[in-house]
C-alpha positions in Angstrom: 15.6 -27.9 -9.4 14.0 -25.8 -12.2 12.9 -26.9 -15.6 15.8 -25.2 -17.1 18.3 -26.2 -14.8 16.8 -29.6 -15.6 17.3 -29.1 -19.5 20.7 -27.7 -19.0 21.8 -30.9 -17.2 20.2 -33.2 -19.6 21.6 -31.7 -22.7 25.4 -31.7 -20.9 24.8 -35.5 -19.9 24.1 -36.4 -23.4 26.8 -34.2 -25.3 29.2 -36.1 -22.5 27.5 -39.0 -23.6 28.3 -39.0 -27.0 31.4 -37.4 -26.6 32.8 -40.5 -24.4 31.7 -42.7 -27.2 33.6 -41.1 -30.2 36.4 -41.2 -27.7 36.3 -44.8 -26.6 35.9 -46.2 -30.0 38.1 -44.6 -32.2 37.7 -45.4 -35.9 40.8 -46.2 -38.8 40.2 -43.1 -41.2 40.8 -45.4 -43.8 37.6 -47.2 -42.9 34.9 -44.3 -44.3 31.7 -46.9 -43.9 32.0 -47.8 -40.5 32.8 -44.0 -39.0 29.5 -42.9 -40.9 27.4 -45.8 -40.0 29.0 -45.0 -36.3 27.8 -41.1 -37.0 24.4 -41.5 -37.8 24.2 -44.1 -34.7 24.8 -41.5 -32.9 23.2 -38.9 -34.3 19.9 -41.0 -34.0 20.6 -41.6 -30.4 21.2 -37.4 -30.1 17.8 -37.3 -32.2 16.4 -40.0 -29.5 17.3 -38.3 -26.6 16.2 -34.8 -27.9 12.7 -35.9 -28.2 12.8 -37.2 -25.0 14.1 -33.9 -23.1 11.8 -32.1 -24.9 8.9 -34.3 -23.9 9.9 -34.1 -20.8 10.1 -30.3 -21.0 6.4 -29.9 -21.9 5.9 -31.9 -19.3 7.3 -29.7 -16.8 6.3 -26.8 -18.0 2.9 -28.3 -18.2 2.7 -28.8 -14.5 4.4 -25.1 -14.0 1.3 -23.6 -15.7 -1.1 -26.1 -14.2 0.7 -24.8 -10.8 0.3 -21.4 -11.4 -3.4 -21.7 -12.6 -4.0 -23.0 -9.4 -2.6 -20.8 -7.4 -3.6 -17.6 -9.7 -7.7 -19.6 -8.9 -6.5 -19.9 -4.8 -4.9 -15.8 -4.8 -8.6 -14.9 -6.2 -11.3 -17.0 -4.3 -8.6 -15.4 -1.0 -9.0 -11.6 -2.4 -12.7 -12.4 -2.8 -13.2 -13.7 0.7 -11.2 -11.1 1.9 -13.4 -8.1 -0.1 -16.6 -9.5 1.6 -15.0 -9.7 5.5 -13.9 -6.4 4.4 -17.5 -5.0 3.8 -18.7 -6.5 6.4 -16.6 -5.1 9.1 -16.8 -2.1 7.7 -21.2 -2.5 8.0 -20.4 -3.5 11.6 -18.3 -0.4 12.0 -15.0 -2.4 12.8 -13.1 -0.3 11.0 -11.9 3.1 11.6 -12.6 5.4 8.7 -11.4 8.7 7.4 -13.3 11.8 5.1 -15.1 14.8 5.1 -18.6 15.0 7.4 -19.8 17.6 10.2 -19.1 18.0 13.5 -21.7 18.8 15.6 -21.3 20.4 19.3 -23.6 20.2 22.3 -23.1 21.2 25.9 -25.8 21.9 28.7 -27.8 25.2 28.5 -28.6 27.6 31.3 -30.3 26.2 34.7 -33.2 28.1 35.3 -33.4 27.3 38.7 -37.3 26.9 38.3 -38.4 24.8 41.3 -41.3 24.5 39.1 -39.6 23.4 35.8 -39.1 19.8 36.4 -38.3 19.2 32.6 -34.5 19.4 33.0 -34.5 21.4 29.7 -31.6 22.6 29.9 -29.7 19.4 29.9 -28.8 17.6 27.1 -30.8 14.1 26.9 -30.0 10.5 25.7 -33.3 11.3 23.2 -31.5 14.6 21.8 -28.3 12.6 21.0 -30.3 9.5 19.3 -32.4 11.6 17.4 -29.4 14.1 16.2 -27.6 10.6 14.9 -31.2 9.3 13.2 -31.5 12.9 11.0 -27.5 12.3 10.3 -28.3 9.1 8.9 -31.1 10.1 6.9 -29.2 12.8 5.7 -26.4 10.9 4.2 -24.0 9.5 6.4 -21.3 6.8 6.5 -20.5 6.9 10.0 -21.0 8.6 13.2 -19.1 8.6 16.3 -20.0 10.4 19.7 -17.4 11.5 22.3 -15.2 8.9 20.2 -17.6 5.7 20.4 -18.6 4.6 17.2 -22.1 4.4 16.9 -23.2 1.3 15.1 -26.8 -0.6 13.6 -27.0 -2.2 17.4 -26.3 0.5 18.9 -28.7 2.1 21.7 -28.4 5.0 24.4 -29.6 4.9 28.0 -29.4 7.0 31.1 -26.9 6.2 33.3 -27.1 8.2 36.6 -26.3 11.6 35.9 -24.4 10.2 32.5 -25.5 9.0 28.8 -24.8 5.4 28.6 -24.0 4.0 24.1 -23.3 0.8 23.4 -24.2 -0.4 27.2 -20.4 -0.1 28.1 -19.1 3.3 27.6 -20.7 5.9 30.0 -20.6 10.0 28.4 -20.9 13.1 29.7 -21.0 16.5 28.4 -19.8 18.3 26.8 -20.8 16.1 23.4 -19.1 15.8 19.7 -21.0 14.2 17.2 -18.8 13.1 14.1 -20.8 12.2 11.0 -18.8 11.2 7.5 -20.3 12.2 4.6 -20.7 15.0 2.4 -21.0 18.1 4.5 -22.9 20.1 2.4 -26.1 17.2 2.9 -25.3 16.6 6.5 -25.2 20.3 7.6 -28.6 20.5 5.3 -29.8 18.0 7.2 -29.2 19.4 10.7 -30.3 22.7 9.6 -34.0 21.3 8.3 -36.9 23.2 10.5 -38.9 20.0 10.4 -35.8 18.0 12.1 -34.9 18.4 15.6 -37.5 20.9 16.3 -37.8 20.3 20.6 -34.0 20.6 21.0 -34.2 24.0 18.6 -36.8 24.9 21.0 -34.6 24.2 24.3 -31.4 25.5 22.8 -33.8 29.3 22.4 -35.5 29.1 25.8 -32.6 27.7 28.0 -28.9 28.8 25.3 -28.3 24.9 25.1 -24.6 24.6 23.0 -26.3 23.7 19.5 -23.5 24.2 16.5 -21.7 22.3 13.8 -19.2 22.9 11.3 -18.2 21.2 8.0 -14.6 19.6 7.5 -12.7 18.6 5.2 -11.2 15.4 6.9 -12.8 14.1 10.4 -11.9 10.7 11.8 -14.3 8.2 13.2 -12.8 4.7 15.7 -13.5 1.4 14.9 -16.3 0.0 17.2 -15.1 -1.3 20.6 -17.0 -4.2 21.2 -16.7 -4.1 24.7 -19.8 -4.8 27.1 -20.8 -4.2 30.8 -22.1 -7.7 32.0 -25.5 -7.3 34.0 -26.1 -9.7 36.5 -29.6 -9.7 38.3 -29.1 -9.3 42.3 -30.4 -12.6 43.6 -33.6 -12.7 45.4 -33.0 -12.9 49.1 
């Protein structure tokens, strides 16, 4: 029940009250004295009970306010908490984020067919993707994602077979898209640097390795999948 509807019921209980009393004991009019002193009896008891109801109206709405405080003090220690899991799973790129950035393209150059050239220049290495994400970072970015794998602080590329192998679980293969948030205008400065990348320049002229980017004005990067491939150690026989 609410503290008016508790009011309310109070006030009619009394005004029944006293109304049941004037009726049950009816007064001679001729006897002036007694109907006043029966009045102000009454009144007093009105007066009585007034003080009470609103006594017990502070009261309530007392404990209302002490209610709300509290939950008012709960609502904003939650949306505190919250804002901190928040910016951490958006550190430990949990959560999939929206903006401008660059795209960058790679694909495989030209085999030379060099039975001499054992450099594989012409391919596009694990190195030439890690170091491509490194200058986007120093250049300004939020967040990177390659083939659609978010790239994250733990995250490190291998060689798998004839594939790149990120986050140990998810196994690419060219062609490659590198998506970088940020501003485009820092990131494309970035890739574009003669002091950065300076090898893969090199390859890209010698062997026509796919080397290209383009500013957007909205790219999309996926929330880290934290999925891993288990090693297990063959046992020794």
């Amino acid at each position: 029940m609410t503290v008016l509807a508790s009011v309310s019921l109070a006030t009619f209980l009394v005004t029944s009250l006293a109304a049941t009393q004037f009726r049950s004991q009816p007064l001679p009019p001729s006897n002036r004295l007694a109907r006043d002193e029966a009045l102000r009896k009454s009144v007093n008891q009105l007066e009585d009970q007034n003080r009470a109801l609103k006594a017990r109206l502070q009261s309530l709405q007392a404990d209302v306010k002490a209610g709300e405080d509290e939950s008012a003090h709960r609502s904003s220690a939650f949306q505190q908490v919250k804002a901190q899991l928040d910016d951490q799973k958006l550190i430990a790129g949990l959560t999939p984020l929206h903006g401008p950035g660059l795209t960058i393209m790679l694909h495989d150059g030209t085999d030379p067919n060099d039975p001499a050239d054992h450099s594989l220049g012409w391919t596009i290495h694990y190195q030439d993707l890690q170091d491509i994400v490194n200058v986007l970072w120093a250049s300004g970015a939020e967040a990177i994602a390659v083939n659609g794998q978010r790239v994250v602080p733990s995250t490190a590329f291998h060689y798998a077979g004839v594939n790149i192998l990120l986050n140990n679980a998810s196994r690419l293969s060219g062609p490659y898209t590198v998506r970088a948030l940020g501003d485009p205008s820092g990131l494309a400065k970035g890739m574009g640097d003669p002091d950065q990348l300076a090898e893969l320049k090199s390859r890209n002229r010698i062997y026509r390795l796919g080397l290209s980017w383009l500013r957007s004005t909205r790219l999309g990067v996926p929330a880290y999948d934290a999925t891993f491939l288990v090693k297990y150690a063959e046992p020794l026989g």
